[in-house]
BANULO-746652 format. One line per field, with one value per residue (C-alpha): residue number from 1; residue in three letters; z, y, x. Coordinates in steps of 0.1 Angstrom, whole numbers, plus 5000, padded with zeros to 4 digits. Layout:
BEGIN
i: [NUM; ...]
aa: [ALA; ...]
pz: [Z; ...]
py: [Y; ...]
px: [X; ...]
//
This chain:
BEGIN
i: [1; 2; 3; 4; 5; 6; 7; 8; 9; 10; 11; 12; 13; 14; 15; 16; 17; 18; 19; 20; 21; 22; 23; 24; 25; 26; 27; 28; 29; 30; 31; 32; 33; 34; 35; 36; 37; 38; 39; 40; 41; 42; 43; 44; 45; 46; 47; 48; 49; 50; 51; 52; 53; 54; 55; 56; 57; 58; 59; 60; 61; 62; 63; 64; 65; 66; 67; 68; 69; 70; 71; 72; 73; 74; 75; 76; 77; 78; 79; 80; 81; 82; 83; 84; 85; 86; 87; 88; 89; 90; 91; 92; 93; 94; 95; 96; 97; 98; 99; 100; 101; 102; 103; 104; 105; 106; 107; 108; 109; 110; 111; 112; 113; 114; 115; 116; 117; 118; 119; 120; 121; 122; 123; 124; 125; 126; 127; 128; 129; 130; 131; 132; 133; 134; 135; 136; 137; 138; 139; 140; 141; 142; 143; 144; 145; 146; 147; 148; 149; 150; 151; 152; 153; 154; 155; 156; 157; 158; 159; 160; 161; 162; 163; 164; 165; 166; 167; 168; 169; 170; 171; 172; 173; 174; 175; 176; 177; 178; 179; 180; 181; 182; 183; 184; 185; 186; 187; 188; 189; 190; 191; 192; 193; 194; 195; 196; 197; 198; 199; 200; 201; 202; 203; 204; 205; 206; 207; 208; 209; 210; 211; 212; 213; 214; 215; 216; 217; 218; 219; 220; 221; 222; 223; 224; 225; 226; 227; 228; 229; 230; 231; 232; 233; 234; 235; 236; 237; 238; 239; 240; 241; 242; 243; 244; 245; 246; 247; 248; 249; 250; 251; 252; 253; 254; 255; 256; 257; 258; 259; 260; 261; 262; 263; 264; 265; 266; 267; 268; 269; 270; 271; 272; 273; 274; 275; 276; 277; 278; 279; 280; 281; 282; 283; 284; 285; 286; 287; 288; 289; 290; 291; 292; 293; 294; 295; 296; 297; 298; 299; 300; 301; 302; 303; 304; 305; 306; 307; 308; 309; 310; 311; 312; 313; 314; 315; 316; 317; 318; 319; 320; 321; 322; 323; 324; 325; 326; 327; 328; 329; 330; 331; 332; 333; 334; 335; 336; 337; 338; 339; 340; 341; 342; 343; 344; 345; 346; 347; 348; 349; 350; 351; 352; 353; 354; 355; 356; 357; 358; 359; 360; 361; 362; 363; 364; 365; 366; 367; 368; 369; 370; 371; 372; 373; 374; 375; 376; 377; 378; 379; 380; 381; 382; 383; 384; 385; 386; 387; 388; 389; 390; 391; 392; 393; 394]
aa: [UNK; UNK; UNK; UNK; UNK; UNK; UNK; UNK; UNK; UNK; UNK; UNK; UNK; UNK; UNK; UNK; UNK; UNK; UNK; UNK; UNK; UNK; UNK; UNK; UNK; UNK; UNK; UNK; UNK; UNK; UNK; UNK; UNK; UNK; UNK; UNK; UNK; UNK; UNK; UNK; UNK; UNK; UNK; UNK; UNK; UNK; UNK; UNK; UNK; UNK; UNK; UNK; UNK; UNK; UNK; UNK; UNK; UNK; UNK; UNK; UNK; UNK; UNK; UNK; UNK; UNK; UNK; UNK; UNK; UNK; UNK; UNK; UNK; UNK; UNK; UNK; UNK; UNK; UNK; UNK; UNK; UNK; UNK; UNK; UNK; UNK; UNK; UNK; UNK; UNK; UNK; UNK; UNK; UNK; UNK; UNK; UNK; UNK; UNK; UNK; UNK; UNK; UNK; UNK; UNK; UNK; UNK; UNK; UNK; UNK; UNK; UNK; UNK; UNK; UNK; UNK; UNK; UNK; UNK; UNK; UNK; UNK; UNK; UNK; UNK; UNK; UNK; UNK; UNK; UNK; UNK; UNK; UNK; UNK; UNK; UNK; UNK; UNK; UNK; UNK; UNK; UNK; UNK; UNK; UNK; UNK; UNK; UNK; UNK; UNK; UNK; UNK; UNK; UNK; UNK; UNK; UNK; UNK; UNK; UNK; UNK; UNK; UNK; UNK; UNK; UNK; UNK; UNK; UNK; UNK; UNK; UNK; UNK; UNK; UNK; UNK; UNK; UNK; UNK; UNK; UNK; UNK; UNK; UNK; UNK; UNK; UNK; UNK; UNK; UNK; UNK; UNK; UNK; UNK; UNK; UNK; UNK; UNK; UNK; UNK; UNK; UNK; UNK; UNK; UNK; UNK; UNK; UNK; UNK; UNK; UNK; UNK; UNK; UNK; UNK; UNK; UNK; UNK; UNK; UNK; UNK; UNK; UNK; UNK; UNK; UNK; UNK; UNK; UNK; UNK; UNK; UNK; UNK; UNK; UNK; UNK; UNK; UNK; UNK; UNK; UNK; UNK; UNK; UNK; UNK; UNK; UNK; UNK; UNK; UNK; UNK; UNK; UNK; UNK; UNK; UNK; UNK; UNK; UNK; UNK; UNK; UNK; UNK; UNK; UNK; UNK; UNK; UNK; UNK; UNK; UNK; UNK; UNK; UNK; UNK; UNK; UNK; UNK; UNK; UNK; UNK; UNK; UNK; UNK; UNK; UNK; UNK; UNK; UNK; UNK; UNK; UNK; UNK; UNK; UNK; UNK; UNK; UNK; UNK; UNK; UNK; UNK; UNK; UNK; UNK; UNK; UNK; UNK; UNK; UNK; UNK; UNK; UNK; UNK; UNK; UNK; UNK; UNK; UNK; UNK; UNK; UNK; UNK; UNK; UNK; UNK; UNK; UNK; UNK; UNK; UNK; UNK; UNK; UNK; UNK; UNK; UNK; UNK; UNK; UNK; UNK; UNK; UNK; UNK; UNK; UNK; UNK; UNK; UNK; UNK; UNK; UNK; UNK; UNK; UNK; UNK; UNK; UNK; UNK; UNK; UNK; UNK; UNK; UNK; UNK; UNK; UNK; UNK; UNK; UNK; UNK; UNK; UNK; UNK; UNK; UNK; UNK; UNK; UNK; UNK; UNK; UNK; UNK; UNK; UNK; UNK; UNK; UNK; UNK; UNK; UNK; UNK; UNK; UNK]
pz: [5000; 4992; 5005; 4989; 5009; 5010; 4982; 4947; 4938; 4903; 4894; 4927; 4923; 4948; 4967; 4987; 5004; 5040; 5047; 5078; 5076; 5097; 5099; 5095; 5100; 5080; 5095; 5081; 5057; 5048; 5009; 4993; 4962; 4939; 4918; 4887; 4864; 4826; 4821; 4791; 4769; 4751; 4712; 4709; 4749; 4758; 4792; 4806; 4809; 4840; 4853; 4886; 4919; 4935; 4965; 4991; 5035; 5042; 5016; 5014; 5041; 5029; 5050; 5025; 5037; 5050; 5072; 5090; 5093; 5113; 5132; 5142; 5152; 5168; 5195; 5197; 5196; 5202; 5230; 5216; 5222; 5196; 5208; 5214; 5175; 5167; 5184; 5166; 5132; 5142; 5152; 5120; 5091; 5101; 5099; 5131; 5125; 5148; 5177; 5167; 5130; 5146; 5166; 5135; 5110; 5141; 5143; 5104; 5101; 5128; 5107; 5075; 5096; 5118; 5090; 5090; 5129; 5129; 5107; 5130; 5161; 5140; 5134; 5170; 5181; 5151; 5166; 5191; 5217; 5234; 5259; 5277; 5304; 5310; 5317; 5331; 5316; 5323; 5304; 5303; 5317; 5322; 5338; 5368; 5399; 5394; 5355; 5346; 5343; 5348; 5321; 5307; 5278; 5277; 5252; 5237; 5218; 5199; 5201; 5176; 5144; 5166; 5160; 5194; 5197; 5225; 5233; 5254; 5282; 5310; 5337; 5349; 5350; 5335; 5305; 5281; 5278; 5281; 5254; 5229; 5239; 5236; 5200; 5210; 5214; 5228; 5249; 5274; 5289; 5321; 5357; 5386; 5383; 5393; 5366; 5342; 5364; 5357; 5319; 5322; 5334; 5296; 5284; 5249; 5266; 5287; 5314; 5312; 5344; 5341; 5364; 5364; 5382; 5408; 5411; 5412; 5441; 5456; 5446; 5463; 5496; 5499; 5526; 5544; 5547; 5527; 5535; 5520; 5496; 5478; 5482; 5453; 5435; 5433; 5419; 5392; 5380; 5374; 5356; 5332; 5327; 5314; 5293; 5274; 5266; 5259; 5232; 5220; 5210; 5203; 5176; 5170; 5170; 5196; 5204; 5214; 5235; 5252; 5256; 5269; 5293; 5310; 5315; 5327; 5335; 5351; 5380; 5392; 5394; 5412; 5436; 5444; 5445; 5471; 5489; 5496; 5508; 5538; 5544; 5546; 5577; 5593; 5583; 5587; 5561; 5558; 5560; 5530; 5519; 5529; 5502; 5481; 5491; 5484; 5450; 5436; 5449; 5436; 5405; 5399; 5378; 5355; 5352; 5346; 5315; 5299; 5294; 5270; 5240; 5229; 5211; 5247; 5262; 5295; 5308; 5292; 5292; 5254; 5255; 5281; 5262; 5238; 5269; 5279; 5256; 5263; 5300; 5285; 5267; 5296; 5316; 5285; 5274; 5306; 5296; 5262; 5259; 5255; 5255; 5219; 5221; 5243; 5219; 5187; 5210; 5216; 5178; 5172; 5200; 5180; 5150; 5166; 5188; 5159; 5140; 5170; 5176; 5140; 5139; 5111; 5109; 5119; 5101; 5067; 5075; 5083; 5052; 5032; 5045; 5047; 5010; 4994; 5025; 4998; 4970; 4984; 4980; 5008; 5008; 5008; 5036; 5051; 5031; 5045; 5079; 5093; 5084; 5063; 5038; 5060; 5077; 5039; 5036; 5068]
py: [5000; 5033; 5064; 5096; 5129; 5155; 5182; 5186; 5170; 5174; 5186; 5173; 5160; 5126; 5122; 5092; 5069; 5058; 5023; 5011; 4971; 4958; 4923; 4911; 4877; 4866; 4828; 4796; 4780; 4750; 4745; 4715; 4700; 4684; 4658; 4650; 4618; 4615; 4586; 4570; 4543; 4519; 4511; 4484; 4488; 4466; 4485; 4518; 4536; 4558; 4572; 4556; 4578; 4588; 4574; 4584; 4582; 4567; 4551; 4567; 4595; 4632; 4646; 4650; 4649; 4681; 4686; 4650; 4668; 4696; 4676; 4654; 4685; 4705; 4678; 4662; 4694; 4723; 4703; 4710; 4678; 4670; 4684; 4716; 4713; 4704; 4736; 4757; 4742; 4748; 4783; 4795; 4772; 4761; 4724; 4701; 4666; 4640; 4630; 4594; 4603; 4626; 4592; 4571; 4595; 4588; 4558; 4554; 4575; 4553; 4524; 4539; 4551; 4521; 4505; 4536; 4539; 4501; 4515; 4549; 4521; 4499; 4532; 4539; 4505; 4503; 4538; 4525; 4549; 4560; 4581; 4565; 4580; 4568; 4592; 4583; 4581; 4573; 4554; 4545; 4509; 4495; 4465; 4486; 4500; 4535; 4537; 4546; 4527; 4541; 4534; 4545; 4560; 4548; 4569; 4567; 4590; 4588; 4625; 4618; 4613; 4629; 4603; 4601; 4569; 4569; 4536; 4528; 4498; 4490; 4494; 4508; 4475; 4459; 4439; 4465; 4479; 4450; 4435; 4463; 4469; 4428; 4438; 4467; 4468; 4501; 4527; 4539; 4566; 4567; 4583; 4558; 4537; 4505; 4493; 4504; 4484; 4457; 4458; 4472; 4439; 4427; 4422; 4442; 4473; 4498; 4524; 4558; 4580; 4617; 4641; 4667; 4639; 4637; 4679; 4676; 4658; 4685; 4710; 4697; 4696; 4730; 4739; 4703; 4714; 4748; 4745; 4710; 4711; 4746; 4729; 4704; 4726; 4750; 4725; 4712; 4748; 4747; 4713; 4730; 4761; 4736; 4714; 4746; 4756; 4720; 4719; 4751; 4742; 4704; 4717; 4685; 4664; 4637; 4622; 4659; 4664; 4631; 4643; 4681; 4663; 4639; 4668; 4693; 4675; 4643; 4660; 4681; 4650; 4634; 4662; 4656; 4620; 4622; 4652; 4631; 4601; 4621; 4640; 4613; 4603; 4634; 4633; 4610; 4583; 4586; 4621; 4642; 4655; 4620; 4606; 4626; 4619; 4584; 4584; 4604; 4575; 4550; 4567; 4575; 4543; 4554; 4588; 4573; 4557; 4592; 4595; 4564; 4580; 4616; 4614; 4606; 4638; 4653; 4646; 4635; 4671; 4667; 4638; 4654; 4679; 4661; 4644; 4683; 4683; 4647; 4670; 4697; 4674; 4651; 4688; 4696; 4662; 4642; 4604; 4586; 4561; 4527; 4508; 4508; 4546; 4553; 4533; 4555; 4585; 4572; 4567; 4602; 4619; 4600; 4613; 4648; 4645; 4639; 4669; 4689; 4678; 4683; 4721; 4706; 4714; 4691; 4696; 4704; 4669; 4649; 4662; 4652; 4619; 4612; 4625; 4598; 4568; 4550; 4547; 4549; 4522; 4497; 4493; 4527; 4542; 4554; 4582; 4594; 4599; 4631; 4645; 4617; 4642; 4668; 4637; 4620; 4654; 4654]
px: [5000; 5015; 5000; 5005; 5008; 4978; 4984; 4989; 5022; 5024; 5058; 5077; 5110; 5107; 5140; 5130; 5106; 5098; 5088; 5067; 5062; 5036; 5019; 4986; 4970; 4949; 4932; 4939; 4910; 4895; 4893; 4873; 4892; 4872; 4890; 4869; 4877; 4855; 4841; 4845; 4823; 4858; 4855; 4821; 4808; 4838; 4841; 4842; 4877; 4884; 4915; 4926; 4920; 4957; 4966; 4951; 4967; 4932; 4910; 4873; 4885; 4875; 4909; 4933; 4972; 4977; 4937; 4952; 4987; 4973; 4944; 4976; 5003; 4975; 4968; 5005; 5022; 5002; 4986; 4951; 4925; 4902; 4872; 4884; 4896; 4863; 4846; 4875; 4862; 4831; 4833; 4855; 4842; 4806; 4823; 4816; 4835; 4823; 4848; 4846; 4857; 4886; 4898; 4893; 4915; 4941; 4943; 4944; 4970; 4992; 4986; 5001; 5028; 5035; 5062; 5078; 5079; 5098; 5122; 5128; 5133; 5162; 5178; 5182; 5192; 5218; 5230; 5256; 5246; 5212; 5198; 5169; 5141; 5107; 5073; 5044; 5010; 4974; 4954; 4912; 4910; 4871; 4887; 4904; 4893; 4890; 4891; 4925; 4958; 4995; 5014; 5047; 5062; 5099; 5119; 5150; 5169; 5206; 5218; 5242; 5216; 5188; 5161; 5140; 5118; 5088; 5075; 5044; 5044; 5018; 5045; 5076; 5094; 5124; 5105; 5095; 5132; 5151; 5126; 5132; 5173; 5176; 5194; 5210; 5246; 5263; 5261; 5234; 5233; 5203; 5197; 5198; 5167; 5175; 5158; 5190; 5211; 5196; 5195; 5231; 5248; 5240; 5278; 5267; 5253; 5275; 5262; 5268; 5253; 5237; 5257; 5227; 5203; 5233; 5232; 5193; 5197; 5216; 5199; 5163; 5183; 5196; 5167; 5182; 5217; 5225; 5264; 5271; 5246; 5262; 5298; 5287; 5269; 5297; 5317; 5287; 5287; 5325; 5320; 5293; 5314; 5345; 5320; 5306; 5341; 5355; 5324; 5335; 5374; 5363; 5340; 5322; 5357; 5346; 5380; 5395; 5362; 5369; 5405; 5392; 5370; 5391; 5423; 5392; 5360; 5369; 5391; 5361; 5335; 5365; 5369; 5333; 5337; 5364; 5346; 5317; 5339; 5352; 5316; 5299; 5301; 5292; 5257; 5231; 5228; 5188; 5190; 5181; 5217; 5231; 5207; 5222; 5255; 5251; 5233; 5265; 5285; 5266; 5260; 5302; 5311; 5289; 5300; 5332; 5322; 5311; 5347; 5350; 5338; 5335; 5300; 5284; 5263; 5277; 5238; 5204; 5189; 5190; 5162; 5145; 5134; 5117; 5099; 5083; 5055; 5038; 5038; 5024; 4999; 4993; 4976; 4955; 4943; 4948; 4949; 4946; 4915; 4929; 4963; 4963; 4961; 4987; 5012; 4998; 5003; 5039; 5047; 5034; 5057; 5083; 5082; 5072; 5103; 5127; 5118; 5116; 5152; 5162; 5146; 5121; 5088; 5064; 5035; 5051; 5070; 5041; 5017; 5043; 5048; 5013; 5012; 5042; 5036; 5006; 5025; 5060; 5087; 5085; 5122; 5126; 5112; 5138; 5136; 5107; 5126; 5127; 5158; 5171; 5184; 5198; 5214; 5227; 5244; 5257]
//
């Protein structure tokens, strides 16, 4: 828009411009696409000849690619549950889905995905070192007393090729991860649930501990003892002061980050290490800060092992982030409706967490996906990664 000053300019020599930029929105829309095929009689009534319909993500479904793309990101990401989606169709386009048909373009979805999910998992176990928490979740259960089940999503990430893999079990025990890790041979990097332990005495898999669980635990007890508890968080400060600048020279060379952390790094969690030996018993062992005292002890081994190769992550705030919107979610939409739904919930954080990791836009990624997955090469899939390009030219 240009506006032109007040007054007769006719003969003005113009010497310049002035430019104010400003932004508008303007809403999103819903367009209908009407694809029409002729219909043809062939030569002597031998037939009728039609052109074939493209593929489609779900057969008979009136949601093209991208309307399941944003249905998808809106609750997954943006946190949004379906029936608030439906009263925001409702309200802008005079449309009013059913819930049901929401749930059922879902779970359609997940099916066309699910070979492409398998995939993502072999790509993390073949990645030689993972990063592993577990969230809880509930879940609708008729069959229990009070209607809802805890149940966890156990996720695994490999912050080297960025791929983050949720996967839904009915409990917190040692079965669902030592079921899916049973091929895995590498690294793993955990806090101190004992439940690592126990998958960690497997000869193929190696533990590596998470220092910032260890300062967590001081951290909670400063109110307990302030004195003690600020002596090893003095020295955890230090330690993540030398592993910003040892990322800094290393510049993504992993043996001279292993060699910068064991000359600056190593001697500090030592220095705690030995600290803690000769505190510890001037405190009480069930006390809060003795707690804390001892889960750094038992943790150290471990931490020890971050030092064996350079590619491993000083802690597992990396995955952890890509746990924080299930949490968000888990306010807005409060449990998922069935077992089945919890683990088509987990395969979407999945792919959700690997392009939120990889800076890729997840609704531009899934459309696409959706778009090719049909008629798509089976042995190709991998293509349809996130980032499987930006990781080719890596």
């Amino acid at each position: 828009m240009t506006i032109e000053p007040e007054g007769d300019v006719t003969g003005l020599t113009k010497i310049g411009e002035e430019v104010t930029e400003t932004l508008e929105y303007t809403p999103a829309g819903l367009v209908k696409k009407r694809t029409v095929r002729p219909k043809y009689v062939k030569k002597g009534n031998q037939g009728v000849l039609i052109a074939a319909l493209p593929g489609r993500p779900i057969e008979k479904c009136i949601a093209e690619a991208c309307l399941l793309a944003h249905v998808l990101v809106s609750k997954y990401v943006d946190h949004l549950p379906f029936y608030r989606q439906i009263q925001m169709f409702k309200r802008d386009f005079g449309w009013e889905p059913a819930l049901s048909t929401m749930g059922d373009w879902m779970a359609g979805c997940c099916r066309l995905l699910e070979p492409l999910y398998d995939i993502l998992k072999q790509k993390i176990l073949d990645s030689g070192y993972i990063q592993a928490d577990e969230s809880p979740i509930k879940v609708l259960d008729p069959d229990k007393k009070g209607g809802t089940h805890q149940g966890y999503q156990w996720v695994y990430h490999d912050p080297v090729g960025r791929p983050v893999l949720f996967n839904y079990r009915k409990g917190r025990g040692q079965h669902g991860p030592k079921e899916l890790l049973a091929p895995y041979s590498g690294y793993l990097q955990c806090d101190g649930y004992t439940i690592y332990d126990k998958i960690g005495t497997a000869s193929n898999i190696t533990l590596a501990g998470c220092p910032v669980h260890a300062r967590r635990k001081f951290h909670d007890v400063l109110d307990n003892d302030k004195v003690k508890a600020e002596k090893a968080l003095v020295i955890f400060r230090e330690i993540y002061r030398e592993e910003r600048q040892v990322k800094g020279q290393a510049d993504g060379d992993v043996e001279k980050t292993r060699t910068l952390r064991i000359e600056r790094i190593r001697p500090l969690l030592q220095q705690i290490r030995d600290w803690i030996k000769e505190e510890q018993y001037n405190v009480l062992p069930k006390s809060a800060i003795g707690k804390a005292m001892a889960y750094f002890l038992n943790q150290y081994p471990k931490f020890e092992n971050i030092f064996l190769d350079g590619r491993i992550e000083l802690d597992n705030n990396l995955m952890e982030n890509s746990i924080r919107p299930m949490a968000v979610g888990r306010k807005n939409y409060l449990f998922c409706g069935s077992h089945k739904a919890a683990q088509d919930a987990a395969m979407l954080y999945s792919f959700f967490g690997s392009c939120k990791m990889q800076n890729i836009n997840p609704r531009e990624w899934l459309a696409r996906t959706l778009e090719k997955l049909p008629d798509h090469n089976i042995q190709k899939l991998e293509e349809l990664l996130p980032g499987y390009q930006q990781n080719l030219e890596v």
